[in-house]
DRENPA-3360 file (N, C-alpha, C; in nm, 2 decimals, always signed):
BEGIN
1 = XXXXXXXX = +1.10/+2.10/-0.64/+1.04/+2.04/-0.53/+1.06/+2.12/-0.40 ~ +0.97/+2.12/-0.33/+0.97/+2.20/-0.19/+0.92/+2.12/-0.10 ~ +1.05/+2.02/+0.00/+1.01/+1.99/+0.10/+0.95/+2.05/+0.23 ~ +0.97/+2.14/+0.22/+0.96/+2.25/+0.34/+0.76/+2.25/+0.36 ~ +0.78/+2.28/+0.21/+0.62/+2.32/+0.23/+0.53/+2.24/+0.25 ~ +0.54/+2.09/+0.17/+0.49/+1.99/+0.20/+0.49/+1.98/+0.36 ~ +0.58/+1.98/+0.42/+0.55/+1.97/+0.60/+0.47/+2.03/+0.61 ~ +0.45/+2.19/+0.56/+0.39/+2.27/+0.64/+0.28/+2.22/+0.59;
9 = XXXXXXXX = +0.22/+2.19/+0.49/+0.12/+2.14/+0.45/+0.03/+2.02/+0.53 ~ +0.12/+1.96/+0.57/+0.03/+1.86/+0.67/+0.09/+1.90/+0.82 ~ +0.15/+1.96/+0.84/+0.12/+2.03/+0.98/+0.03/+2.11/+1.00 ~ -0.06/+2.18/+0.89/-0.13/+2.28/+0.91/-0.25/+2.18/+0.90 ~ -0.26/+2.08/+0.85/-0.42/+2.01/+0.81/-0.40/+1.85/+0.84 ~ -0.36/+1.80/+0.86/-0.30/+1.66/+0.89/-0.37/+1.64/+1.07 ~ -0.50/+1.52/+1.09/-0.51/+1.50/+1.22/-0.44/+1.44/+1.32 ~ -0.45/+1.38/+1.41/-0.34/+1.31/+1.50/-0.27/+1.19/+1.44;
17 = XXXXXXXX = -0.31/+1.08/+1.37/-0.26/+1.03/+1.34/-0.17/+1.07/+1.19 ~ -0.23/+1.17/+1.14/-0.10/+1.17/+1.02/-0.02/+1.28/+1.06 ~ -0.02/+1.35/+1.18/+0.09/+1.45/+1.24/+0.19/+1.33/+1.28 ~ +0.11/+1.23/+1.33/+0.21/+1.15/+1.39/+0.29/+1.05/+1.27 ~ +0.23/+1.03/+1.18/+0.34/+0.96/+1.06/+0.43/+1.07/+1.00 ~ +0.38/+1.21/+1.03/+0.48/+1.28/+0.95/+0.64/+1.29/+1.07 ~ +0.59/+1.33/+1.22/+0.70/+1.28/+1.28/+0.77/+1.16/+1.26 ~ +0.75/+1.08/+1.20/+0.78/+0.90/+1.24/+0.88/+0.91/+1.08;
25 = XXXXXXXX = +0.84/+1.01/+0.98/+0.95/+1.00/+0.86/+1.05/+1.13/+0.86 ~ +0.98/+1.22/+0.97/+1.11/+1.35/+0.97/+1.23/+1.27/+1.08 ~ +1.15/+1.25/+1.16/+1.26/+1.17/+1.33/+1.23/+1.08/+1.39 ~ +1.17/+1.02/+1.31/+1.17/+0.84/+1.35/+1.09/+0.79/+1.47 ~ +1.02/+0.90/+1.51/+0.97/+0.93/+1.62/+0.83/+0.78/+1.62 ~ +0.88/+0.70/+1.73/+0.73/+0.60/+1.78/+0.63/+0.65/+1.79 ~ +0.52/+0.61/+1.76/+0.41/+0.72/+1.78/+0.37/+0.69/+1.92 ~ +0.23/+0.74/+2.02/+0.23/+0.75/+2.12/+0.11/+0.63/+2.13;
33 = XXXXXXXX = +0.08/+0.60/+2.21/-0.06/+0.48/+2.29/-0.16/+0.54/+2.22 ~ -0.15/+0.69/+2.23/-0.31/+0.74/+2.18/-0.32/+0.76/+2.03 ~ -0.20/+0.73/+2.00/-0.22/+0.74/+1.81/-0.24/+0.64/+1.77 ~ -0.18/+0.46/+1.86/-0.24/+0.40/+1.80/-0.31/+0.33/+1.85 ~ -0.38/+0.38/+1.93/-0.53/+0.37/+1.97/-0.65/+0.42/+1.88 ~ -0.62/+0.52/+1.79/-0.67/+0.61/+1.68/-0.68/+0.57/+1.57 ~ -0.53/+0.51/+1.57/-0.49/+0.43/+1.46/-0.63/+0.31/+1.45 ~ -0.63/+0.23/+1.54/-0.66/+0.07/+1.52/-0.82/+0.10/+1.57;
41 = XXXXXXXX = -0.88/+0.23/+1.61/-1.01/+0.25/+1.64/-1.13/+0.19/+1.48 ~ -1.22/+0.11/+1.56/-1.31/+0.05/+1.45/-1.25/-0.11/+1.43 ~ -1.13/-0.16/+1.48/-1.12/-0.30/+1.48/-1.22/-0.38/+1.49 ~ -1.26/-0.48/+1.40/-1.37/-0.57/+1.43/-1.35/-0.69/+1.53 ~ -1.44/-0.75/+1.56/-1.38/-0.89/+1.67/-1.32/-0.97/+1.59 ~ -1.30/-0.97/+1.46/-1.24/-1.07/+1.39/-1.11/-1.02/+1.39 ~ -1.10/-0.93/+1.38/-0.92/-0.88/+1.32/-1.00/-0.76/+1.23 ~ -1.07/-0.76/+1.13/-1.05/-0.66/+1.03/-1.10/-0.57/+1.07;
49 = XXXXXXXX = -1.13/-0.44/+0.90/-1.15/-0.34/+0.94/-1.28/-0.35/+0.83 ~ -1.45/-0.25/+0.88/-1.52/-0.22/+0.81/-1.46/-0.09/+0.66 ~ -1.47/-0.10/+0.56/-1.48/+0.00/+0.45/-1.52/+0.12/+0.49 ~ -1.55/+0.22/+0.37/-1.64/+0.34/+0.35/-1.76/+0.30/+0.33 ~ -1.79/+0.18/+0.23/-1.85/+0.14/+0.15/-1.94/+0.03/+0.20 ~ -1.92/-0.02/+0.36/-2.01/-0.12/+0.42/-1.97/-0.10/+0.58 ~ -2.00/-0.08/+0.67/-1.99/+0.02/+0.76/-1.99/-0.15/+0.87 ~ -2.07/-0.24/+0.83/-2.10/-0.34/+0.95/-2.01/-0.49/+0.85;
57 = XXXXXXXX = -1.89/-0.43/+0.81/-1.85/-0.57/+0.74/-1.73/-0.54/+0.78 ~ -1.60/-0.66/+0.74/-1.49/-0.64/+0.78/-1.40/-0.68/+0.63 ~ -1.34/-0.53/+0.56/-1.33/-0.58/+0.40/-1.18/-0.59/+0.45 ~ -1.08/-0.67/+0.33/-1.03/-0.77/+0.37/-0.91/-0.60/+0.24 ~ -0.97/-0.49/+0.18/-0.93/-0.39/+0.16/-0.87/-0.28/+0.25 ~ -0.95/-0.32/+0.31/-0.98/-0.16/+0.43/-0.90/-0.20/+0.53 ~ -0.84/-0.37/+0.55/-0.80/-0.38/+0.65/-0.60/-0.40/+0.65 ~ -0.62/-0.36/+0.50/-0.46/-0.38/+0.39/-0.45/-0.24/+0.39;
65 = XXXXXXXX = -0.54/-0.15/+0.40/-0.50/+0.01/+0.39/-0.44/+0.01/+0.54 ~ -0.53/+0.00/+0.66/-0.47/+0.03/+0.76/-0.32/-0.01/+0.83 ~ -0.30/-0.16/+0.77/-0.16/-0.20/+0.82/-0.10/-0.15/+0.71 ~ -0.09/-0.10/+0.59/-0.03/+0.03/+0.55/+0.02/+0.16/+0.65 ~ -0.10/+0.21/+0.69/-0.06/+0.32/+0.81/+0.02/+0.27/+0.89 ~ +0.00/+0.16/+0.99/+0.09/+0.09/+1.07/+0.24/+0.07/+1.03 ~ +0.23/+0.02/+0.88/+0.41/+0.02/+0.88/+0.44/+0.13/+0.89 ~ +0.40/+0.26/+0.84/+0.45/+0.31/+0.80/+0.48/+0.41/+0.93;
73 = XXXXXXXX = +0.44/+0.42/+1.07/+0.44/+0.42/+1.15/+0.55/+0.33/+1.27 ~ +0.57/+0.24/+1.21/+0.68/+0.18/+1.24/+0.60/+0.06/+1.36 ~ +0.47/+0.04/+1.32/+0.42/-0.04/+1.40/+0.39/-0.19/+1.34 ~ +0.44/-0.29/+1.40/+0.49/-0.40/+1.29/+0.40/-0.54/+1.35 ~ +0.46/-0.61/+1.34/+0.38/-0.76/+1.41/+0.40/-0.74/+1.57 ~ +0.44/-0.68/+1.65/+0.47/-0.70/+1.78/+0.32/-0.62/+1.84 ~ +0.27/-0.57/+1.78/+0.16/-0.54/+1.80/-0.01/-0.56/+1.84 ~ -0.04/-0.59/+1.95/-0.16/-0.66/+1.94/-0.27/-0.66/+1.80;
81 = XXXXXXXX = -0.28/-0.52/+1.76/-0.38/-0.52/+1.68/-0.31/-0.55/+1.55 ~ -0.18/-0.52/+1.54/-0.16/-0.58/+1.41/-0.20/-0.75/+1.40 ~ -0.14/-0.82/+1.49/-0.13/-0.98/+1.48/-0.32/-0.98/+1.46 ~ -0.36/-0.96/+1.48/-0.51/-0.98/+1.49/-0.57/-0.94/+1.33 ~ -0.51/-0.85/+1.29/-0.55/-0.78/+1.16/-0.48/-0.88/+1.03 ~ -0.32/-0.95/+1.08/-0.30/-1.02/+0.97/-0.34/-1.18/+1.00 ~ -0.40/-1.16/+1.09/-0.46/-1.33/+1.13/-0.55/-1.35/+1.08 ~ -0.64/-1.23/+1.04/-0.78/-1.21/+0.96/-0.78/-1.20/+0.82;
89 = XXXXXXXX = -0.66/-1.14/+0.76/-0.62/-1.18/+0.61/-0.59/-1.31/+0.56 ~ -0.51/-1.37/+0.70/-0.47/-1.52/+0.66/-0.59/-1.63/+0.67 ~ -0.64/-1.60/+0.74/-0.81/-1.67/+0.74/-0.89/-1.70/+0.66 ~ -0.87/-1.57/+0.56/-0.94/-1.54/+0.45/-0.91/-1.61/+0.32 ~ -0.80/-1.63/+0.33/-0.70/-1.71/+0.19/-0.81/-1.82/+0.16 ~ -0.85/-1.76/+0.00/-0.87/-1.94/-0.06/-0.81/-2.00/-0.05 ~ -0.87/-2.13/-0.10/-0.73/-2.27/-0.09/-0.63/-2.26/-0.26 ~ -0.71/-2.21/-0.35/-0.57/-2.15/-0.42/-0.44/-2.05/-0.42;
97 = XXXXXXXX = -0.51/-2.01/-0.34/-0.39/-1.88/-0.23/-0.42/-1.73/-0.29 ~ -0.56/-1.71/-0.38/-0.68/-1.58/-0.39/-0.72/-1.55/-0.31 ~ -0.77/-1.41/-0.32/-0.88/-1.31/-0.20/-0.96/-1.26/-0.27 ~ -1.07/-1.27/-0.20/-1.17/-1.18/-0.25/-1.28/-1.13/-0.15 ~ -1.33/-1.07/-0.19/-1.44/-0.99/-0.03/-1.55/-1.09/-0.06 ~ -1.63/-1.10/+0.05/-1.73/-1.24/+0.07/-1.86/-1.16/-0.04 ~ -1.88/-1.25/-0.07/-1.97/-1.25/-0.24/-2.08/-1.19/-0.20 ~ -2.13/-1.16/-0.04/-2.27/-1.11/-0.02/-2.28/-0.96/-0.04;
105 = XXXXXXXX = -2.14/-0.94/-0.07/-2.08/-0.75/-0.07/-2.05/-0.71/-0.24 ~ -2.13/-0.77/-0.32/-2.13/-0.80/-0.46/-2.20/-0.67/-0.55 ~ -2.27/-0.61/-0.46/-2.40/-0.49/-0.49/-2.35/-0.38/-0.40 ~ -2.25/-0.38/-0.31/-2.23/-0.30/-0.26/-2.05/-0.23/-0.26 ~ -1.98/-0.34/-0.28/-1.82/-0.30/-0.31/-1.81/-0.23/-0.47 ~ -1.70/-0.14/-0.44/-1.66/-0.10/-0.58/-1.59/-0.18/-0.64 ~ -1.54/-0.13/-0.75/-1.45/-0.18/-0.89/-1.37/-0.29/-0.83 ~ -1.24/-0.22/-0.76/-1.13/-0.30/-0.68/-1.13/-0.38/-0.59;
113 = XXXXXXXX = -1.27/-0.42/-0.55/-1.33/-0.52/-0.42/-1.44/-0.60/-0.46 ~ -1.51/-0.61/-0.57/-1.55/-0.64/-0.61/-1.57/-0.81/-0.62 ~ -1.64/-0.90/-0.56/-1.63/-1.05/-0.51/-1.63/-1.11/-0.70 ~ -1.61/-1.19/-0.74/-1.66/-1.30/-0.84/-1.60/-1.19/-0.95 ~ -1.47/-1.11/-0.90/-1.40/-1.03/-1.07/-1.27/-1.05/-1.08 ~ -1.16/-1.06/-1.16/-1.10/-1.10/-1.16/-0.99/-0.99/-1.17 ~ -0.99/-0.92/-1.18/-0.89/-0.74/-1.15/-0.96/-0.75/-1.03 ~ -1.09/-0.75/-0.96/-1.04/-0.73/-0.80/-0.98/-0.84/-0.72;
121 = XXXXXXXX = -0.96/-0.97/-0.77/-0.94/-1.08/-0.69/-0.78/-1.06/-0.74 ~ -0.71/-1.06/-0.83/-0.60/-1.02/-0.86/-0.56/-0.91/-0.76 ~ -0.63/-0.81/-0.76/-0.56/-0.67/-0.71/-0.52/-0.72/-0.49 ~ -0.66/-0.80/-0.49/-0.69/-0.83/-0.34/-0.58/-0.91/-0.31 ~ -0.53/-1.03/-0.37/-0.45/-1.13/-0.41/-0.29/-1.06/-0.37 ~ -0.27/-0.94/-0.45/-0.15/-0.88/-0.39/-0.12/-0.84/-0.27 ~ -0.24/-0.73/-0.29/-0.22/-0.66/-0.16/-0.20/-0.72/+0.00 ~ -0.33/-0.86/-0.03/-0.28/-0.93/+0.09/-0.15/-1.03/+0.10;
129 = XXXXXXXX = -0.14/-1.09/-0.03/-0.01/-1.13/+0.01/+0.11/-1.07/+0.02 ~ +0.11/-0.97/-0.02/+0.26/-0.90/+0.05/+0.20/-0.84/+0.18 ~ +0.10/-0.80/+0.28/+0.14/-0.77/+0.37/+0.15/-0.92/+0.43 ~ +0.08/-1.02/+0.42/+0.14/-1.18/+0.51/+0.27/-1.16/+0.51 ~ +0.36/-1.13/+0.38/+0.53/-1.17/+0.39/+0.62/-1.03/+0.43 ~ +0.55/-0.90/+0.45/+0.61/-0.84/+0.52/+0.56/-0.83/+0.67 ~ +0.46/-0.89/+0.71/+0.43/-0.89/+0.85/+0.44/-1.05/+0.91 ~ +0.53/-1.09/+0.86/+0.63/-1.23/+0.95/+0.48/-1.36/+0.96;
137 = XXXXXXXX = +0.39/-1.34/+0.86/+0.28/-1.45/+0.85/+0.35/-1.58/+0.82 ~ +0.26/-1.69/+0.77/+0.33/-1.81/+0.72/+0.39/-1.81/+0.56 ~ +0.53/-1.81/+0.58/+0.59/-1.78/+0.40/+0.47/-1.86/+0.32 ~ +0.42/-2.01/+0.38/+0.40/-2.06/+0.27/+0.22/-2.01/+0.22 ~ +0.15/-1.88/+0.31/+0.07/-1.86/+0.29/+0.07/-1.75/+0.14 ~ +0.20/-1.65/+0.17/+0.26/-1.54/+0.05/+0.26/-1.57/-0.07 ~ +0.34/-1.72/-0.04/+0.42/-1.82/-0.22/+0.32/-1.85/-0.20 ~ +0.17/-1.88/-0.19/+0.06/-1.91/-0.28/+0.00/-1.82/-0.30;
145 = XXXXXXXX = +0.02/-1.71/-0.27/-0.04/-1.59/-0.33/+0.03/-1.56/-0.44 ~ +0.17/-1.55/-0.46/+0.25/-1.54/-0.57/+0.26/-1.62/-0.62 ~ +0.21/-1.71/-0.60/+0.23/-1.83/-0.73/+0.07/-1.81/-0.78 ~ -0.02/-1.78/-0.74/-0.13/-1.74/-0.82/-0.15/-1.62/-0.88 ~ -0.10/-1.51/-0.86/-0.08/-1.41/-0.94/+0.02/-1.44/-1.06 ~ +0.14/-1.51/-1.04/+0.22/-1.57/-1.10/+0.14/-1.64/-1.29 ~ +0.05/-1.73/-1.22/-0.09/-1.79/-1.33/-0.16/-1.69/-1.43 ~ -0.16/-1.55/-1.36/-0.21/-1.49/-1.43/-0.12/-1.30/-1.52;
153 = XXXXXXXX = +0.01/-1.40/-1.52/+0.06/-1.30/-1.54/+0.17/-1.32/-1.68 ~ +0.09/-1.21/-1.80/+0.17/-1.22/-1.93/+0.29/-1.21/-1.95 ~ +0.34/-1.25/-2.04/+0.47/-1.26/-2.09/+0.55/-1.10/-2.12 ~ +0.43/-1.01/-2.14/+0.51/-0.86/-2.14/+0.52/-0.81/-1.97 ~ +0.44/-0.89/-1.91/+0.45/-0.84/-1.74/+0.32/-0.77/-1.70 ~ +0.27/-0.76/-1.79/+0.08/-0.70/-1.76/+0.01/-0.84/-1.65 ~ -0.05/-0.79/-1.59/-0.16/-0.88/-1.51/-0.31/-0.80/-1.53 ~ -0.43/-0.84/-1.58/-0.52/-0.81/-1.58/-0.59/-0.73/-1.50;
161 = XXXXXXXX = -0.66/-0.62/-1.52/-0.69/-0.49/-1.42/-0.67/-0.41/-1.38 ~ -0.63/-0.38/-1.27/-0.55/-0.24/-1.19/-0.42/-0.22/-1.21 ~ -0.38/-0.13/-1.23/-0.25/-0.08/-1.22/-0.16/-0.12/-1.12 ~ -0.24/-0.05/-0.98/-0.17/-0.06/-0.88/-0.15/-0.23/-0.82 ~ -0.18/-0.32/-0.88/-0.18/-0.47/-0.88/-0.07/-0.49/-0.92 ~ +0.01/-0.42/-0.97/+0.12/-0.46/-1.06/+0.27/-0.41/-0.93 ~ +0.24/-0.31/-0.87/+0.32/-0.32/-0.79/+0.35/-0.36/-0.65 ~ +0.23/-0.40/-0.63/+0.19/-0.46/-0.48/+0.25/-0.61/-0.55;
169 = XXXXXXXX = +0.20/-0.70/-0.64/+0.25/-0.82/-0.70/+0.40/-0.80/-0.69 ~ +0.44/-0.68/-0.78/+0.56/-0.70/-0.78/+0.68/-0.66/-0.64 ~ +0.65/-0.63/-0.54/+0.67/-0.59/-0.39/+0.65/-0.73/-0.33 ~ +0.54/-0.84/-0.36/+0.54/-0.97/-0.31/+0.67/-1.05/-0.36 ~ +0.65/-1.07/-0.50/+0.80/-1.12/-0.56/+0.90/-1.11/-0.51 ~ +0.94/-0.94/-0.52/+1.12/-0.94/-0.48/+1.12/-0.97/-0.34 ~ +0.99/-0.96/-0.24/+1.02/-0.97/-0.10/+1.03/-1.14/-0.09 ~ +0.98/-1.23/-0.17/+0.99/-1.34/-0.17/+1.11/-1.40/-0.25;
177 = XXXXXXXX = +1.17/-1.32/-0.33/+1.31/-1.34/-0.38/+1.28/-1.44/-0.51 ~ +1.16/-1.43/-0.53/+1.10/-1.46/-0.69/+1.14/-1.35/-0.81 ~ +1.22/-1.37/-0.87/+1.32/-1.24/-0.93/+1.25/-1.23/-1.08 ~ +1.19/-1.34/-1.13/+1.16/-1.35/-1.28/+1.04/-1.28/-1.31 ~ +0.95/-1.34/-1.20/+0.81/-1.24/-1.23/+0.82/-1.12/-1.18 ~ +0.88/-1.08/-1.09/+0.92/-0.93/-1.04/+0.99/-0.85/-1.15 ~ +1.09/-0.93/-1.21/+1.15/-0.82/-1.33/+1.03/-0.82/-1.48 ~ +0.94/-0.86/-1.46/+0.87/-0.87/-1.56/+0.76/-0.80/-1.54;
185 = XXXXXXXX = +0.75/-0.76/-1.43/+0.63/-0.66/-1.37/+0.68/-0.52/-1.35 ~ +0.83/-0.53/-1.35/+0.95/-0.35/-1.36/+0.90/-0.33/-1.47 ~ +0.97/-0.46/-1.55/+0.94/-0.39/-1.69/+0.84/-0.28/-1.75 ~ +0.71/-0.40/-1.73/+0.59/-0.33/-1.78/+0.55/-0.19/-1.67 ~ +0.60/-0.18/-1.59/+0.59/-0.05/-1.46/+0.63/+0.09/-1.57 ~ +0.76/+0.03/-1.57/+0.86/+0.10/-1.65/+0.75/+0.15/-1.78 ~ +0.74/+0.10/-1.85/+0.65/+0.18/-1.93/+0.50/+0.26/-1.92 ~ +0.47/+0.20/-1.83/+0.34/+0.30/-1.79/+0.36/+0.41/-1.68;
193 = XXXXXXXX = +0.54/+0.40/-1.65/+0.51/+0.49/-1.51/+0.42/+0.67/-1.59 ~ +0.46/+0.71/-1.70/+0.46/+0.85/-1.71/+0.26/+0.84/-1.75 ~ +0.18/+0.78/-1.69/+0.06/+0.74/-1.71/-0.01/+0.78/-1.53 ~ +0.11/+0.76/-1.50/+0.07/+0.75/-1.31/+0.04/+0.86/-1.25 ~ -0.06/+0.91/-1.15/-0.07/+1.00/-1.11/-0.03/+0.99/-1.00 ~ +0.01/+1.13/-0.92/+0.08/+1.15/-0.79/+0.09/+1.04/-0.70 ~ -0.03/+1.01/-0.64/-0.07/+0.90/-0.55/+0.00/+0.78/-0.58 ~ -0.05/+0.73/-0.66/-0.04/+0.61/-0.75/+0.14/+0.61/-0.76;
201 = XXXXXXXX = +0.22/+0.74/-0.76/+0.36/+0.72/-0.82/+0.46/+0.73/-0.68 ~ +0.36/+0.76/-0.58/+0.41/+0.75/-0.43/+0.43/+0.62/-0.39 ~ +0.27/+0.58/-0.37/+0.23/+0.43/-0.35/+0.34/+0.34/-0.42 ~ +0.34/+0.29/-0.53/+0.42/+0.27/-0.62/+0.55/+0.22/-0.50 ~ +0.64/+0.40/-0.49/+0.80/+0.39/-0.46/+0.71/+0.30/-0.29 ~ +0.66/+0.35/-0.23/+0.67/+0.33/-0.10/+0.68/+0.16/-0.08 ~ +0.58/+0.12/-0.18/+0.51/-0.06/-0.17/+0.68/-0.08/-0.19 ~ +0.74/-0.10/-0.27/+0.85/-0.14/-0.36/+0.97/-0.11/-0.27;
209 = XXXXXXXX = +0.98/-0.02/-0.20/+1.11/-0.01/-0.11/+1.07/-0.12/+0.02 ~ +0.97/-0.05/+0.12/+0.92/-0.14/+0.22/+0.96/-0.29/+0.16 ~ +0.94/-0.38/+0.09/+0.96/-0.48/+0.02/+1.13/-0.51/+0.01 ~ +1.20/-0.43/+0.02/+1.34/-0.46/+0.04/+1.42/-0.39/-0.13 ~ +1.33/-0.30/-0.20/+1.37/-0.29/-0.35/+1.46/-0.16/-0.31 ~ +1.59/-0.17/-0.36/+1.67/-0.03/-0.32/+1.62/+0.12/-0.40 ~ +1.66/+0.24/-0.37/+1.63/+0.36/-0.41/+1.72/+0.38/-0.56 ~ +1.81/+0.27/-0.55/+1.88/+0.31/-0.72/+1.82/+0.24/-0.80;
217 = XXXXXXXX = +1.71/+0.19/-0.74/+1.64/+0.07/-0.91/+1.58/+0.19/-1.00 ~ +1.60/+0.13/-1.15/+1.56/+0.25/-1.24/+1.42/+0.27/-1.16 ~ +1.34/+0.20/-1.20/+1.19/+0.25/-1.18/+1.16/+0.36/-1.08 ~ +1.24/+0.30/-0.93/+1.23/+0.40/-0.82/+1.24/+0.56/-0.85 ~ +1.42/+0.52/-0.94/+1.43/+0.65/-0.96/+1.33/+0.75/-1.07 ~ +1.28/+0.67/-1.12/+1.20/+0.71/-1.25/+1.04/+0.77/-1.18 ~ +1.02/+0.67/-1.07/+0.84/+0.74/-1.04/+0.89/+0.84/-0.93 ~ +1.02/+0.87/-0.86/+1.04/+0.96/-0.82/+1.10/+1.11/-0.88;
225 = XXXXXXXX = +1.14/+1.06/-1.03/+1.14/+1.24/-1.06/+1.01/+1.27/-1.09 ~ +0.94/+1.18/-1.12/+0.78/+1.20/-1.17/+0.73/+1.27/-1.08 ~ +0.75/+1.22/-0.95/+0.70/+1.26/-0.84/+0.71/+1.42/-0.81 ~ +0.87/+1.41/-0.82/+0.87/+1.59/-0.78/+0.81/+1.68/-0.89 ~ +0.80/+1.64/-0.97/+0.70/+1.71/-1.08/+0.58/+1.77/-1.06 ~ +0.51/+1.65/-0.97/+0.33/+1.71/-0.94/+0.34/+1.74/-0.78 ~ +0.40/+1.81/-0.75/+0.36/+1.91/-0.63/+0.32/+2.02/-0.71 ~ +0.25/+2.03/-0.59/+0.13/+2.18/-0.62/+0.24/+2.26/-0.54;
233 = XXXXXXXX = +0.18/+2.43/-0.59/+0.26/+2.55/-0.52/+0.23/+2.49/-0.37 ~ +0.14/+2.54/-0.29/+0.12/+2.51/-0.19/+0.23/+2.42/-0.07 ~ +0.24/+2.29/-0.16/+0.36/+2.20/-0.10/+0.29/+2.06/-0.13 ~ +0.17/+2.07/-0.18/+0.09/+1.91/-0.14/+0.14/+1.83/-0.26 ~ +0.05/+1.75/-0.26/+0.09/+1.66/-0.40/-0.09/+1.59/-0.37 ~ -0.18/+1.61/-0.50/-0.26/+1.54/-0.49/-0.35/+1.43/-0.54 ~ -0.47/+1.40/-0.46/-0.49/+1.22/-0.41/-0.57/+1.22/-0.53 ~ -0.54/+1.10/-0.62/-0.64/+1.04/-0.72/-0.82/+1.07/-0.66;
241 = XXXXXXXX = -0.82/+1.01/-0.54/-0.93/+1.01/-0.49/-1.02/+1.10/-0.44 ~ -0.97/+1.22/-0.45/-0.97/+1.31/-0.38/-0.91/+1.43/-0.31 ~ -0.97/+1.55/-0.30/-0.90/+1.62/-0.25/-0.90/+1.61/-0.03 ~ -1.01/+1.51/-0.03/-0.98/+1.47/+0.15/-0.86/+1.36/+0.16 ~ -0.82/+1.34/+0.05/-0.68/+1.24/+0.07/-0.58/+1.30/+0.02 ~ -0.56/+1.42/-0.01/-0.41/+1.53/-0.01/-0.33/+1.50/+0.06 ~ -0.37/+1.52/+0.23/-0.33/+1.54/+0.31/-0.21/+1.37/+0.32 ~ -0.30/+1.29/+0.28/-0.25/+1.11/+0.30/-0.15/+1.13/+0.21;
249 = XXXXXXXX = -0.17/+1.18/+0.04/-0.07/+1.15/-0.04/+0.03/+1.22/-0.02 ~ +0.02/+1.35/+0.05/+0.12/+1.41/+0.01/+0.22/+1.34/+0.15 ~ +0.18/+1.27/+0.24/+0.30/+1.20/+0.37/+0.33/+1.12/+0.28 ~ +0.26/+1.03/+0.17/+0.30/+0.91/+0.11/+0.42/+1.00/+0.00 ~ +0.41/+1.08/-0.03/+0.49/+1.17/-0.14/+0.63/+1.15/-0.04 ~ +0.63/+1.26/+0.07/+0.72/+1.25/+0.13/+0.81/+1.10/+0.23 ~ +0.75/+1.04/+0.23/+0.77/+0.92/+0.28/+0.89/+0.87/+0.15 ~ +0.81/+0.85/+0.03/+0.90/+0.81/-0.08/+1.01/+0.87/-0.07;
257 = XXXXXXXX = +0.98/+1.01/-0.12/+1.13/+1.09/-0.13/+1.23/+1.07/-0.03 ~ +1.17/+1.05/+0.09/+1.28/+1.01/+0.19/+1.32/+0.89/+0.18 ~ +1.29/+0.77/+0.14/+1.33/+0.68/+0.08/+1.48/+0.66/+0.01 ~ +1.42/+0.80/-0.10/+1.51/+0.78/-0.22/+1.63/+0.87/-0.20 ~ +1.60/+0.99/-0.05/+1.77/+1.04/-0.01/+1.69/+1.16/-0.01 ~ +1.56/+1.24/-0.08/+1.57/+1.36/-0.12/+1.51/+1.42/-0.01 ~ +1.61/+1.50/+0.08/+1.58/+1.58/+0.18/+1.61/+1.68/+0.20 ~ +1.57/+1.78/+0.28/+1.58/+1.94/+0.28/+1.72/+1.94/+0.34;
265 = X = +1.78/+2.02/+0.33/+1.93/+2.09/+0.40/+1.91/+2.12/+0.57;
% end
């Protein structure tokens, strides 16, 4: 593994705002007004954020990616645009404590956003309820989110659908101190980690620590040797999605590792 180069790798190609998350994991550095002004650019009047994939909507996905960026930035509820962004997730909650994107975006969302499916209402289901319970929302909005992913979750620890549902779910649990369905979602982690690709094994450690899970849990340590494995010569580590999301995975690569202790001399 080569920390070094990774930096240089998004110092050399990384725009304002991910120059600025890579300061905020080297030196803890606040980012400035104008980054997150950059950051929170395209906010809707409601709180959310429009997709790739619907330009005049506010997906309830797109708006779980961005307070992603924000934590990871160190930008938390105290924030005007955050409190707006998780007021807009909370709004959204069915009364079973599901998400799903509004059913008129049915022809136009992909796989994972998908209205009336049940791997994207699952996958949506996580992602919004752990940011409610790490962004100081109402607990009792979270525990119905985990108690409905909870409904749909097997006895080996599988939940129907996406992968990455399994660790956002299980990031809701331990941060909720729900320990049974959380170790039952390691489990099954545990066995598919060497299935994971770069992104996916970053994302993973990142969801899971943010959430309060320490850097000596097997798993951590387990999607983190995986991790040093798939760096490219270069320094990057790259995006499932893409080669325009390198640049994202490889801060999410380094974000983890710093996490887990592993830093340059």
């Amino acid at each position: 593994m080569n920390i070094l180069k990774a930096i240089q790798f998004v110092s050399d190609q990384g725009n304002v705002v991910e120059q600025a998350r890579l300061r905020r994991i080297l030196e803890n550095e606040r980012p400035s007004l104008e980054v997150i002004a950059e950051l929170f650019a395209g906010q809707r009047v409601d709180g959310g954020f429009p997709p790739f994939w619907a330009q005049d909507y506010s997906s309830l996905d797109a708006t779980c990616f961005r307070l992603a960026k924000a934590e990871q930035l160190g930008i938390l509820e105290t924030e005007e645009a955050v409190r707006r962004a998780v007021r807009f997730i909370a709004e959204r909650q069915s009364p079973d404590g599901s998400w799903e994107e509004d059913a008129r975006m049915a022809g136009l969302a992909p796989p994972w956003a998908t209205p009336s499916d049940l791997a994207a209402k699952l996958y949506l289901t996580a992602n919004c309820g752990l940011w409610l319970a790490l962004l100081g929302d109402s607990e009792m909005k979270a525990s119905k989110a985990a108690a409905f992913l909870q409904t749909h979750l097997n006895t080996d620890g599988h939940l129907p659908g996406f992968i990455n549902t399994h660790w956002l779910a299980c990031g809701l649990w331990h941060k909720l101190g729900w320990r049974a369905p959380a170790s039952g979602a390691f489990e099954y982690l545990s066995r598919e980690i060497n299935q994971l690709a770069a992104s996916e094994l970053a994302w993973l450690i990142n969801t899971l620590c943010a959430a309060g899970v320490t850097p000596d849990q097997l798993l951590v340590q387990d999607a983190a040797a995986r991790l040093d494995e798939k760096q490219h010569e270069d320094g990057h580590w790259p995006s499932a999605d893409g080669p325009e999301y390198d640049v994202h995975t490889t801060l999410e690569a380094l974000r983890a590792l710093w996490f887990c202790g592993l830093r340059p001399e």
